[in-house]
Every structure is written in structure tokens, then in C-alpha cells.
C-alpha atoms as one frame of an Amber mdcrd trajectory, in Angstrom:
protein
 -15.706  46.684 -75.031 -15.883  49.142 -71.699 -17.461  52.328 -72.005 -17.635
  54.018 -68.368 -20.471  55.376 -67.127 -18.934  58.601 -66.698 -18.055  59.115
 -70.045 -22.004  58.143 -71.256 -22.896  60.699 -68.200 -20.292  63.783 -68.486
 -21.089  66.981 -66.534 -21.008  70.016 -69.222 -22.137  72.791 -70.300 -24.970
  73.824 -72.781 -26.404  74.298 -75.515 -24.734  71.221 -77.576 -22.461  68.361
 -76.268 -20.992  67.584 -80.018 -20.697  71.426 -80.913 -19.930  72.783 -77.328
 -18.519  70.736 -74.768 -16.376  68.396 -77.922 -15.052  71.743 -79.248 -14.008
  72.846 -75.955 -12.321  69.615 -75.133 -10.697  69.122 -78.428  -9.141  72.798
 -77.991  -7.632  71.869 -74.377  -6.504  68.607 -75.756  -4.529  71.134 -78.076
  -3.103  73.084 -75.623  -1.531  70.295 -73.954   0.073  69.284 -77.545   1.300
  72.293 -77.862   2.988  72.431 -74.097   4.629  68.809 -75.244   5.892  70.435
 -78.401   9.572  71.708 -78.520   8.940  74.544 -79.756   7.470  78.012 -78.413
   3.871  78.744 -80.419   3.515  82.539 -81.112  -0.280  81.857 -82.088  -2.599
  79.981 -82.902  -5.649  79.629 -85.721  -9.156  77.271 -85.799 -11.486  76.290
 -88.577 -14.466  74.616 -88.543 -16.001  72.055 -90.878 -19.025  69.910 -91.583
 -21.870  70.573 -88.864 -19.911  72.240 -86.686 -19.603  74.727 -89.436 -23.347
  75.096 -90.607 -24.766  75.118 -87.310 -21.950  76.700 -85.270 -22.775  79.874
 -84.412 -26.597  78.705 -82.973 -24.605  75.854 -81.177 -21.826  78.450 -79.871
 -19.282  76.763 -81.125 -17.014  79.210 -81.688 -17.401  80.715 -78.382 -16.623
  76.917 -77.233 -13.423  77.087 -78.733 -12.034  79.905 -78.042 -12.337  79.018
 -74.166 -11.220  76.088 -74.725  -7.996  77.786 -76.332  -7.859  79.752 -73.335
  -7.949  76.758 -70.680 -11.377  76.007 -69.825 -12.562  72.919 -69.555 -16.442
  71.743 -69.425 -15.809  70.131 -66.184 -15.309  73.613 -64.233 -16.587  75.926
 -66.690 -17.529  79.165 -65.308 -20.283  81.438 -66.951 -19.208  84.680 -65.541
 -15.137  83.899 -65.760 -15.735  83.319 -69.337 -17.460  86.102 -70.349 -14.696
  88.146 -68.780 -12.055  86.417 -70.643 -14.019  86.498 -74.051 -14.414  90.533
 -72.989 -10.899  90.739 -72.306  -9.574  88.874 -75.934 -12.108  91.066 -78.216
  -9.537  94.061 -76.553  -5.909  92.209 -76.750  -6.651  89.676 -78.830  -4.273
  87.526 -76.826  -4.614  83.684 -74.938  -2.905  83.399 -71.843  -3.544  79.567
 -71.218  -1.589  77.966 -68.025   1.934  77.164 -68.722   2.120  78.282 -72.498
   3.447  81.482 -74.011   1.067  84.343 -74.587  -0.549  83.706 -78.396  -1.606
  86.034 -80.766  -5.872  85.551 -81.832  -7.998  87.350 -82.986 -11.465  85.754
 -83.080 -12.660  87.519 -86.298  -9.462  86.095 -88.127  -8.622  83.272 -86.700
 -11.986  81.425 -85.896 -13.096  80.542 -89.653 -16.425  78.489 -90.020 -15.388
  76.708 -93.183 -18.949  76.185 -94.892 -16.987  74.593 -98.242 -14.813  71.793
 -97.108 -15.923  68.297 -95.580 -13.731  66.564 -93.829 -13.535  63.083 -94.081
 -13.509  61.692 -90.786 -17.088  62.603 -89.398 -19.434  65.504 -89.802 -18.286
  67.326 -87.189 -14.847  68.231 -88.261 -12.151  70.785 -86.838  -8.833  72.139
 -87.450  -6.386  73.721 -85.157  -2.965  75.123 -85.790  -0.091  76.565 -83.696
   2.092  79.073 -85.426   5.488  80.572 -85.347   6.011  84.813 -85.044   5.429
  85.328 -88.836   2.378  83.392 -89.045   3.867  79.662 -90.061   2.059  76.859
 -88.979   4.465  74.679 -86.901   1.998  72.160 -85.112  -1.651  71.268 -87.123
  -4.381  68.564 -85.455  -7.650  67.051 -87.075  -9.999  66.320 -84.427 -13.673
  65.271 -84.338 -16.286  65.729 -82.232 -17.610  62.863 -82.543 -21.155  62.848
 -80.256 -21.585  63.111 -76.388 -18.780  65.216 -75.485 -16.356  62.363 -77.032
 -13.734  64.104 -79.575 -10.829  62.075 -81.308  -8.132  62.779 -83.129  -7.782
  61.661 -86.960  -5.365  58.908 -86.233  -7.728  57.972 -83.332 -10.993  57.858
 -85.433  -8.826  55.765 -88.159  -7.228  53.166 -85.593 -11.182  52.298 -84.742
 -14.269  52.766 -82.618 -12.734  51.118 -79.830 -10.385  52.896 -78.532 -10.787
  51.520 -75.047  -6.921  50.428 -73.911  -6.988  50.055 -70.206  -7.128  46.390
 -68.754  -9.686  43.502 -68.995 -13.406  44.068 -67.476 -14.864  40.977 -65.754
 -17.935  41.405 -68.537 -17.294  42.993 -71.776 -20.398  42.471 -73.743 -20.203
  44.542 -76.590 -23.853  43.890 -78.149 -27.229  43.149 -76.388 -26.956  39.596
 -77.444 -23.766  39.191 -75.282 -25.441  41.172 -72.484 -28.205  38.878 -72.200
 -26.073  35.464 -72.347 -23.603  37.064 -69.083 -26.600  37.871 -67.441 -27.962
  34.370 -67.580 -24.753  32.795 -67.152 -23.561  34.730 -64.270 -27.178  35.595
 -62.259 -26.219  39.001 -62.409 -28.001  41.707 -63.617 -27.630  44.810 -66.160
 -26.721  46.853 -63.206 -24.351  44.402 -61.638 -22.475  43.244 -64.589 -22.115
  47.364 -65.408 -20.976  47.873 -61.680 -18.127  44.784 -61.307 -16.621  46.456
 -64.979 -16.971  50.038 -63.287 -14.964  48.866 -59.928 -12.529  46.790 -61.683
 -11.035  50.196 -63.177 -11.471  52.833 -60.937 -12.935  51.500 -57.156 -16.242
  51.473 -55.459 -15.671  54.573 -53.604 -15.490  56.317 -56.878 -17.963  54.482
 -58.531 -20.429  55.578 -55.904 -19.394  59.424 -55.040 -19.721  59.873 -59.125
 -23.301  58.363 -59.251 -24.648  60.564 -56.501 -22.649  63.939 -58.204 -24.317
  62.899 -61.462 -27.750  62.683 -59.970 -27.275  65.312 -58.234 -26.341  67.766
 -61.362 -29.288  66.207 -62.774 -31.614  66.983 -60.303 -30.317  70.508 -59.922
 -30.632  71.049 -63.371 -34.440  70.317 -63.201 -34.916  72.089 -60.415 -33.001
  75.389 -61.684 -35.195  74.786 -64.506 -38.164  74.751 -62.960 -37.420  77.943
 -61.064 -36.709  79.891 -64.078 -38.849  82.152 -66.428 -37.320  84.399 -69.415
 -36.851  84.014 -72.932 -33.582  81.725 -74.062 -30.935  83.582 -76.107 -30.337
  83.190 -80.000 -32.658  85.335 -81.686 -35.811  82.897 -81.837 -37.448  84.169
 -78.864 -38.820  81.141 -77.260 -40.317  81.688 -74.083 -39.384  79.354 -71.189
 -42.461  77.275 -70.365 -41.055  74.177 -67.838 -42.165  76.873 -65.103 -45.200
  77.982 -65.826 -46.338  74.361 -66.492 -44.687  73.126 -63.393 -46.397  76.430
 -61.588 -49.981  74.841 -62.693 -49.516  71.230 -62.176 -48.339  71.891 -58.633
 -51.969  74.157 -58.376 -53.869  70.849 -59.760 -52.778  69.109 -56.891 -55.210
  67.708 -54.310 -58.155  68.716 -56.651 -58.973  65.296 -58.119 -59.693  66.968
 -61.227 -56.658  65.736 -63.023 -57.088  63.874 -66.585 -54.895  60.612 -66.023
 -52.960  61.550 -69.049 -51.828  64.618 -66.978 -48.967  62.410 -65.804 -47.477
  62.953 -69.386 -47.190  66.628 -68.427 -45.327  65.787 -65.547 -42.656  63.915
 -67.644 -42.296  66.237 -70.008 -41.967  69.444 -67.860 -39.016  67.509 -65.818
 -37.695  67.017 -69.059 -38.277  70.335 -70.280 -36.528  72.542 -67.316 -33.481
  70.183 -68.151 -33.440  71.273 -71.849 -34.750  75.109 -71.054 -31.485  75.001
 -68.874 -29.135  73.817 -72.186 -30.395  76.173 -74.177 -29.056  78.782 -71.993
 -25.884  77.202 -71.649 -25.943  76.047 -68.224 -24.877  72.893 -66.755 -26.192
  69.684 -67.902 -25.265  65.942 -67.693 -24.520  64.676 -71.609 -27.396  61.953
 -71.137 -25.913  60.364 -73.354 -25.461  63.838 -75.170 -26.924  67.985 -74.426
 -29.463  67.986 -77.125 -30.858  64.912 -75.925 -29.732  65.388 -71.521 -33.353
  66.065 -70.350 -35.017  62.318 -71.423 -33.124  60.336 -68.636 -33.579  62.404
 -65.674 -37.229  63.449 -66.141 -37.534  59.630 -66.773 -35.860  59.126 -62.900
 -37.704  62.005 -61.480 -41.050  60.351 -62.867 -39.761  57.031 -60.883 -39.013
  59.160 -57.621 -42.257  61.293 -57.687 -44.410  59.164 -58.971 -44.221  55.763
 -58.409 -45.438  54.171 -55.247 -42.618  52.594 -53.662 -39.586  54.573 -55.433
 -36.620  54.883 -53.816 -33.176  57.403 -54.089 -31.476  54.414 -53.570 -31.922
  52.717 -56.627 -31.013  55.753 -59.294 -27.006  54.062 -59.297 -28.603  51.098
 -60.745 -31.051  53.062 -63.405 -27.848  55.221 -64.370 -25.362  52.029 -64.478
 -28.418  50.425 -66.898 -28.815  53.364 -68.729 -25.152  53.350 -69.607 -24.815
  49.997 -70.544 -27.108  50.391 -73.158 -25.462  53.795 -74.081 -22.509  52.200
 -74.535 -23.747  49.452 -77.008 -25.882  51.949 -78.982 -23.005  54.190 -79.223
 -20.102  51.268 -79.306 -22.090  49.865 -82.590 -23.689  53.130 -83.990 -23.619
  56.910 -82.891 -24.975  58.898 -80.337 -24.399  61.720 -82.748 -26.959  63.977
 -84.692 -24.872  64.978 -87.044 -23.826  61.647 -88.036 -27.119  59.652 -87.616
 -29.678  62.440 -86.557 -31.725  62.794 -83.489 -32.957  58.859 -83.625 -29.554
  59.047 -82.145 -29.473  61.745 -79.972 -32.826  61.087 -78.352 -33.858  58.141
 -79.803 -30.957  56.391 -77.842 -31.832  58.577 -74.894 -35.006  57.353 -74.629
 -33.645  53.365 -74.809 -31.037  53.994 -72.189 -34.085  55.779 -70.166 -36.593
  52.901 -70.536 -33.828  50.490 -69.922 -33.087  51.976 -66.328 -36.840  52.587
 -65.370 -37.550  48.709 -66.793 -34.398  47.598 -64.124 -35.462  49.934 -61.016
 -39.274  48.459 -61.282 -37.813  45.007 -61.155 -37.413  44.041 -64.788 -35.300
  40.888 -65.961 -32.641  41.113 -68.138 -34.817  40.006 -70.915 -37.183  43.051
 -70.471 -34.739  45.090 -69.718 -33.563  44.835 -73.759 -37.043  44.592 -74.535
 -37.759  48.064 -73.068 -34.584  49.634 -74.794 -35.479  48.120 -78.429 -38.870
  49.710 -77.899 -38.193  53.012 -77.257 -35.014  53.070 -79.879 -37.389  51.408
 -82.415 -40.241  54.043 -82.467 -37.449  56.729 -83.020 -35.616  55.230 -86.368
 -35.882  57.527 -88.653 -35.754  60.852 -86.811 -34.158  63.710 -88.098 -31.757
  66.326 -86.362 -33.314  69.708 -87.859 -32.509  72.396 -84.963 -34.037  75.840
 -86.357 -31.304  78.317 -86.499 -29.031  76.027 -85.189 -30.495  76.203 -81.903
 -31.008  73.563 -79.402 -34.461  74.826 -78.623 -36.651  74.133 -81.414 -37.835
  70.985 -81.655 -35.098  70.119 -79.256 -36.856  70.995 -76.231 -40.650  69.578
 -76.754 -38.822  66.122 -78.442 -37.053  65.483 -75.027 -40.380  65.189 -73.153
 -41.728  63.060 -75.648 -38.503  61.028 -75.617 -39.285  60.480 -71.367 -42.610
  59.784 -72.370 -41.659  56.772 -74.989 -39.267  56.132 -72.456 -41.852  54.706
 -69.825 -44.405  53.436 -72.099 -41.349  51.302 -73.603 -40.974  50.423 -70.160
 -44.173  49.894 -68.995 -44.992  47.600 -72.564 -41.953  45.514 -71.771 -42.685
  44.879 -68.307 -46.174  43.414 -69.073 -44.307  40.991 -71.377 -42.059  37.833
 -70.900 -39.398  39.246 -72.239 -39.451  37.345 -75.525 -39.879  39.521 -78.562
 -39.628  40.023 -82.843 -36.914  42.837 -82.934 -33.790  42.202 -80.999 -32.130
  45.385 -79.738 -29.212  44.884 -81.924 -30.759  44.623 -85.121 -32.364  47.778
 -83.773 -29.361  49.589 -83.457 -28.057  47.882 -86.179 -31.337  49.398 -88.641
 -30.371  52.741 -87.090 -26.641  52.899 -88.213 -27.866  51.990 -91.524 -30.646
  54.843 -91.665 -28.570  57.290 -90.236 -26.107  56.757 -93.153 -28.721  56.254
 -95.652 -30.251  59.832 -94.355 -29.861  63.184 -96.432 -26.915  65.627 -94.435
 -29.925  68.204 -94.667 -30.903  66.294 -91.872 -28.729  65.559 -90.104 -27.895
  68.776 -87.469 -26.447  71.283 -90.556 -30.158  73.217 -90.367 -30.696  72.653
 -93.516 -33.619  70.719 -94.043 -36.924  70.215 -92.578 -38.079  72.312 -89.252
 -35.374  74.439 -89.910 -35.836  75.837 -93.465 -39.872  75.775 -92.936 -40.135
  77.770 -89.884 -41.099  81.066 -91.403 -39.410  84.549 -90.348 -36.696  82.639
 -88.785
């Protein structure tokens, strides 16, 4: 099993990466279908099912997909070249993608959120369909967004959750069990394992300049976060509070007046701007996804800022941690809300977290999977309930809480040997089985709990 870091850690946009960034990519995926096909399209027509459906508009979804129709990608995605294209289609009602006809749509016709009809694949379901010059459909894909930015077609989901094709890694653990055994038998650790599978594949010159970009984005994220006041869009009117907070903890400074548990703050603010930022659909890093992208890097600016003896230098080995234990959570369960809820969304956020803060601060192997059960275990059962379909609330608050679990998960496992009752597996294992045990109210359609008891919303 190989899962690269850089498809745990995507650069995207916001609010959602299931019901944004998937959407988008699963509508460019399209377009190059339909510039294999033999056949000139004339047009083309979307629906949307499941989640993606119910929550869809608060998630922009369709707004996702119709760029993605017209050739963006999340990669490059451009806030103020999109809003001149979506401006531009509301008048002609005609895509101009790159190397494709020009096709009739018409977003209040052709975009249909399909509130009645599952489809059987995964919760986040969604059609597309070329058409001929009367209207005929002559090319029709299932795909599913299927958590983190990661969308497969139907015949992909069917053939099985490892899709991974490309040639042998030096260590493919594919549970924490197996991760724990290479470690011992090789002397190498999380980190090291993650980086000899990374630069058997794609290089060490690659592997690093993508580690620093991703940080980077991270950081910037944060910081624009921090920097920024207003009210997010959607309707809810939620005030941006990451600056304010960040405004007064910076004025606490020197004053020895601080409350020790004022470090919590800290966390959560980082976590916060990151969030703040999703909601109003700038860039993020899918950490492992949008609604749960602020955990991981307030978790590594906590490390930087705060701890004596931090270093730059070590954030490659927290993210290549981080992403191994990504990969197994997602590899044997979901990262997705709407298929497990947000004990995996942020729940495996905060594991992947704890487990790169546990490495960086000199953790063995053994603590290193101690850290991760930890903070996965005390987030089983969480629910994905965004009100209004939203990313904001209780997105935004549960992120800094997630950093927060993150580093007491750490910080617990650290004082330890190791040696332990739960082992990360049957963790994720207990997760699979709640998140398809849980209600679908719950499970990112916004219809059940926060979201149907939030009054005048």
C-alpha cells in the first residue's frame, strides 16, 4: 500500500475538500474524457447526489463544478479569474474549456442537486453527461468524491480501495502493526521508512521542494489568517475571530500574567486563521482534508513557536509522519465526513498531527502509534453536522480543539514506553465500524444535530 504524501497534503481551495476541490477535479477529469472521445460534445449536464446534494450549495459545490467544467483545476485556481468566468456563463451560458468545442450550459438547468436519489457507491455521488446538438447524452460518468480531494470513478471505487498501480515501495506497511515491525526490523523510523517509499517514485529533489511548498502554503495560510478581520460569506454571519485573539495574545506578551493554559489559545488561534481562511474559500492544504486542514499546521506552528529547541528543519519529517498515518487511517477507513463523520475528518487530523509532533520531539516508533491511537480514540464517535452546510460552524472551533488533542496525545504518549491497551488499528478499525453504524443525519447532509438546533438559521 503507497499513499504519497502529496496526495494526504494537496494544495486547494476552500471551503470543503470532498464537496469543492473533489467536484472540481472530477469535472476536469471529465473534460479530458470527453477530449479522448470520438465524438464532438455540443453540451454538457451535472447532477448531484447524496451529501454533495444536501449540503452543496453551503459547500459551493456547484460553483466547484462548473469551474471545473470550464478548466480549472484546484492546483492553480484563481479567485478573481473565476468569478469572471462564472460572470461571463450566467450571460452566454457557454464553456469554452482548452481544446474542446464550445458547450451549451446553463447553470440553472443543467446543475441539478438531486436531493431524491442515492447513489450507491459513496455518499458523495455525481453525475456528468456530454451531449449531442439535440440534447442526447453521448458520453455519461459516475464519479465520487470520495474524502480529501480524492474522487474515483464507479469502476474505480468497485475494482477496490487500493488503487495504487505504480511499482514496488521499499516499505509498504499497510496497517500500524506492519509499521511498527519495519521500523524495528529495519532501524528506521516513521519518517524514514515514509521518505525511502516517497524517493523510490518520484526523487529526492521532488520529495524535498514539495515539503517546503506545502509548509509554506500552510504557513501562509495562518498567517493570511491571522491578518484578516470580516465576517465569512454564507448567510450565518460569523465574525472572524483568529485575529482579534491573535491581536491580544501578542499584547499578553512579556507581562507574566499569562494563565499556563493560555498556550491552548495559541493552538487554537493557529488553527483557527487556517479554517477562517477555508471558509472563505481561499487556499488551504487538504490536511488530510479542508474541513479538517487547520489541526496539523497549528499543531507545527505550536512546535516552531513554542517549544524550546524547535527547528524548521524538522517539519519534512512531522509532514512525512503525519502522512503515514493518513494513509493507514484512510487506506483502512475514510478520511471522509460524509462517509464516517468528522471522527474522520478531524479525528484523523488530529492522529496524523500528534503522530508528527510525537516524531519531531524524539518519539520512538512505539510512541509514535501510541500518540496517533490517542488522539483518533478520543474522537470516535464524532459527528459531521456543518450548520447550513457551512464549513464554519462547529468546523472552525473543532479544529483548535483537534491541535489541542493533538499535543496532549502527544505529550501522554511521550511520557509512556510506548506499550499500550488499544492498538491504533483496532482504533481505526472501531472507527470504520461507527462511522457505518452512524445515522446519515450525521454524517455532513446537515441534517441532524448542530445543524437542525441552531435556531434562526
Amino acid at each position: 500500500m503507497f499513499l504519497s504524501v502529496f496526495e494526504m497534503f494537496k494544495v486547494g481551495v476552500g471551503p470543503s475538500s470532498s464537496h469543492t476541490m473533489g467536484p472540481m477535479v472530477a469535472a476536469a477529469r471529465f473534460l479530458d474524457a470527453m477530449r479522448a472521445a470520438p465524438f464532438k460534445p455540443g453540451g454538457v449536464r451535472a447532477s448531484l447526489h447524496g451529501s454533495l446534494a444536501f449540503t452543496g450549495v453551503g459547500h459551493a459545490t456547484d460553483r466547484a463544478t462548473i469551474l471545473g467544467l470550464a478548466g480549472f483545476v484546484p492546483e492553480t485556481y484563481d479567485r478573481g479569474e473565476a468569478d469572471a468566468e462564472l460572470a461571463r456563463l450566467r450571460e452566454e451560458k457557454r464553456l469554452r474549456p482548452d481544446d474542446l468545442p464550445e458547450l451549451r450550459f446553463d447553470p440553472e438547468a443543467d446543475l441539478v442537486f438531486d436531493y431524491e436519489r442515492k447513489l450507491p457507491g459513496h455518499a458523495n455521488g455525481m453525475i456528468l453527461m456530454a451531449t449531442d446538438a439535440q440534447g442526447d447524452v453521448l458520453l455519461q460518468e459516475t464519479y465520487y468524491s470520495v474524502g480529501g480531494g480524492f474522487v474515483l470513478t464507479e469502476a474505480e471505487l468497485a475494482a477496490g480501495k487500493d488503487t495504487d498501480d505504480g511499482p514496488p515501495v521499499p516499505h509498504p506497511f499497510k496497517s500500524a502493526a506492519e509499521m511498527v515491525e519495519m521500523s524495528a526490523a529495519t532501524g528506521l523510523t516513521v519518517a524514514e521508512m515514509k521518505r525511502a517509499n516517497e524517493i523510490s517514485r518520484g526523487g529526492a529533489d521532488r520529495l524535498d521542494r514539495g515539503l517546503a511548498r506545502l509548509w509554506d502554503v500552510m504557513n501562509g495560510c495562518i498567517e493570511a489568517g491571522l491578518a484578516t478581520d470580516g465576517t465569512l460569506p454564507g448567510g450565518l454571519r460569523v465574525r472572524r475571530r483568529a485575529k482579534a485573539i491573535h491581536d491580544a495574545l501578542q499584547a499578553e506578551r512579556g507581562r507574566n500574567q499569562s494563565a499556563p493554559h493560555t498556550i491552548n489559545d495559541w493552538m487554537s488561534v493557529y488553527a483557527m486563521a487556517v479554517n477562517e481562511e477555508n471558509a472563505a474559500g481561499g487556499q488551504v492544504v487538504t490536511a488530510p482534508t479542508n474541513g479538517a486542514a487547520g489541526v496539523v499546521p497549528a499543531t507545527i506552528r505550536y512546535y516552531l513557536d513554542h517549544v524550546p529547541g524547535a527547528s524548521r528543519s524538522r517539519v519534512p519529517e512531522f509532514l512525512l509522519t503525519a502522512a503515514a498515518i493518513g494513509g493507514l487511517v484512510k487506506y483502512n477507513a475514510s478520511i471522509s465526513g460524509a462517509e464516517a463523520g468528522c471522527q474522520a475528518e478531524v479525528g484523523s487530523a488530529a492522529a496524523m498531527a500528534a503522530a508528527g509532533l510525537c516524531a519531531v520531539l524524539g518519539g520512538t516508533t512505539a510512541q509514535i502509534e501510541n500518540a496517533a491511537e490517542i488522539a483518533l480514540e478520543h474522537h470516535l464517535g464524532m459527528t459531521c453536522d456543518p450548520v447550513r452546510g457551512l464549513v464554519q460552524v462547529p468546523c472552525i472551533e473543532r479544529n483548535g480543539l483537534g491541535a489541542i488533542k493533538a499535543v496532549s496525545a502527544a505529550s501522554l504518549a511521550l511520557r509512556g514506553d510506548g506499550v499500550h491497551l488499544v492498538p491504533l488499528d483496532a482504533c481505526i478499525e472501531t472507527m470504520r465500524q461507527t462511522g457505518s453504524d452512524m445515522s446519515e443525519k450525521y454524517k455532513e447532509t446537515s441534517l441532524g444535530g448542530l445543524a437542525v438546533n441552531i435556531p434562526n438559521c
